[in-house]
C-alpha positions in Angstrom: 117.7 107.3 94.3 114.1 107.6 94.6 113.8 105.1 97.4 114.5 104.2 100.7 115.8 100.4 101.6 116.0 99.1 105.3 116.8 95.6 106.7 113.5 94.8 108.7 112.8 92.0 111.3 109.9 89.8 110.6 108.2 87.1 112.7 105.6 84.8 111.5 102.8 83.5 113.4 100.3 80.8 112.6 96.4 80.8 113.3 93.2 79.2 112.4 91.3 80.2 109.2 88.8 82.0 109.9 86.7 85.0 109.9 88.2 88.2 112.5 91.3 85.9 113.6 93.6 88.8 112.3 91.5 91.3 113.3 91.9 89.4 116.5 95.8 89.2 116.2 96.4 93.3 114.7 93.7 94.9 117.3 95.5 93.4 120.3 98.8 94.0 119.0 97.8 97.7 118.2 96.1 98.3 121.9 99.7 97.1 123.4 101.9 99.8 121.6 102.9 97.2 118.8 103.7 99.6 115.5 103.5 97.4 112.6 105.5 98.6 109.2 103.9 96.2 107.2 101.6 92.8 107.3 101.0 89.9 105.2 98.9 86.7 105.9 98.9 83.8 103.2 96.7 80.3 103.8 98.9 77.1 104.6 96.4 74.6 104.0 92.5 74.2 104.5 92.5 75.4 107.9 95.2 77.9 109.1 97.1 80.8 108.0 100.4 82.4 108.5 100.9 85.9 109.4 104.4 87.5 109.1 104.7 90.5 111.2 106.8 93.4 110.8 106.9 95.2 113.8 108.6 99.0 114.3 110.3 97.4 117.6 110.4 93.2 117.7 111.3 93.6 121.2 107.7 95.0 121.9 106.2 92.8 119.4 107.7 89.7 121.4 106.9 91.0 124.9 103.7 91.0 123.6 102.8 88.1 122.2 104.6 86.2 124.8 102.2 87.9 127.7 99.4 87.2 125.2 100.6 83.3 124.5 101.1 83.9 121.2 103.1 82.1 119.5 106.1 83.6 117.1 108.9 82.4 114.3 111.3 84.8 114.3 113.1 87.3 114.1 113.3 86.8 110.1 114.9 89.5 108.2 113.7 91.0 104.5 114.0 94.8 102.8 111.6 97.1 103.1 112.0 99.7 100.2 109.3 102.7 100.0 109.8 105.4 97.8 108.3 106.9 94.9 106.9 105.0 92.2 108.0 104.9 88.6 108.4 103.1 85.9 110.9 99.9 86.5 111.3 101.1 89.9 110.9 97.2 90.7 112.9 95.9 87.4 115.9 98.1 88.8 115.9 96.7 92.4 115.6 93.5 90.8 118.5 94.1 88.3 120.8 95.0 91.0 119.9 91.8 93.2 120.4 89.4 90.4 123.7 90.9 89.7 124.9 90.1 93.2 123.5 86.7 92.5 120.9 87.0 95.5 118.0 84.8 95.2 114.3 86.9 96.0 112.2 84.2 97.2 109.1 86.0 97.9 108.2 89.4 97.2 105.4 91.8 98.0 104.6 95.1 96.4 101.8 97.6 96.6 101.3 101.3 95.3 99.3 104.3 97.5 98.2 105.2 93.6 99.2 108.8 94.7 102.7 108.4 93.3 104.6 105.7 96.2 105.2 102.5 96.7 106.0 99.7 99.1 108.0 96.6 98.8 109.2 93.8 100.8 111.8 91.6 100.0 112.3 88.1 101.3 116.0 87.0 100.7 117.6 83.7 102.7 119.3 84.4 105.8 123.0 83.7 104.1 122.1 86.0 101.4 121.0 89.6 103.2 124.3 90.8 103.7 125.3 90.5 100.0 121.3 91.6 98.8 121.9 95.0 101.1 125.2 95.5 99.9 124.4 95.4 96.6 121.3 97.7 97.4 123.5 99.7 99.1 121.6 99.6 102.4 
């Protein structure tokens, strides 16, 4: 296989919409130690948006956001898969999740354009065991 697939913790976090508030969020987080594998903020409505953190360490992440009042969701889990990028390489992840019957209810995936890839994979709490099993994870 051409591609590496690990369980991840995620937390989401909620802030107002507007310009340098996850700058705000990532530069403290990032001063305190906090290694993030991977980052994705999405509006929820006119006036705020929700981050979903995936920290290296969620113990550090929390420690930190508690000492900085920050408010977190969590700990969520989801798949991270990085690897190199082909043809399909999504289509066979895909194939083998749909197979086990596992429902991906949100998705995000993004290439270096050098030749790898990155992909996270939001499955329902009940369903991770079966969607790394039938990754293989």
């Amino acid at each position: 296989m051409a591609y590496d697939i690990r369980r991840v913790d995620y937390y989401y976090s909620t802030v107002q919409d507007q310009p340098g508030e996850a700058y705000r969020v990532l530069d403290q987080l990032a001063g305190q130690g906090v290694n993030l594998l991977a980052f994705t903020a999405v509006p929820i409505g006119p006036t705020r948006t929700q981050m979903a953190l995936f920290p290296e360490q969620g113990a550090k992440l929390e420690a930190v956001a508690k000492s900085a009042g920050m408010t977190l969701d969590g700990p969520h889990r989801a798949l991270l898969v990085q690897g190199d990028d082909k043809m399909g390489a999504l289509a066979e992840i895909h194939a083998k999740l749909m197979r086990a019957r596992v429902n991906v209810y949100a998705s995000t995936a993004v290439t270096d354009g050098k030749g790898c890839f990155g992909y996270l994979v939001y499955v329902r709490a009940d369903e991770i065991d079966r969607a790394t099993s039938a990754l293989e994870v």
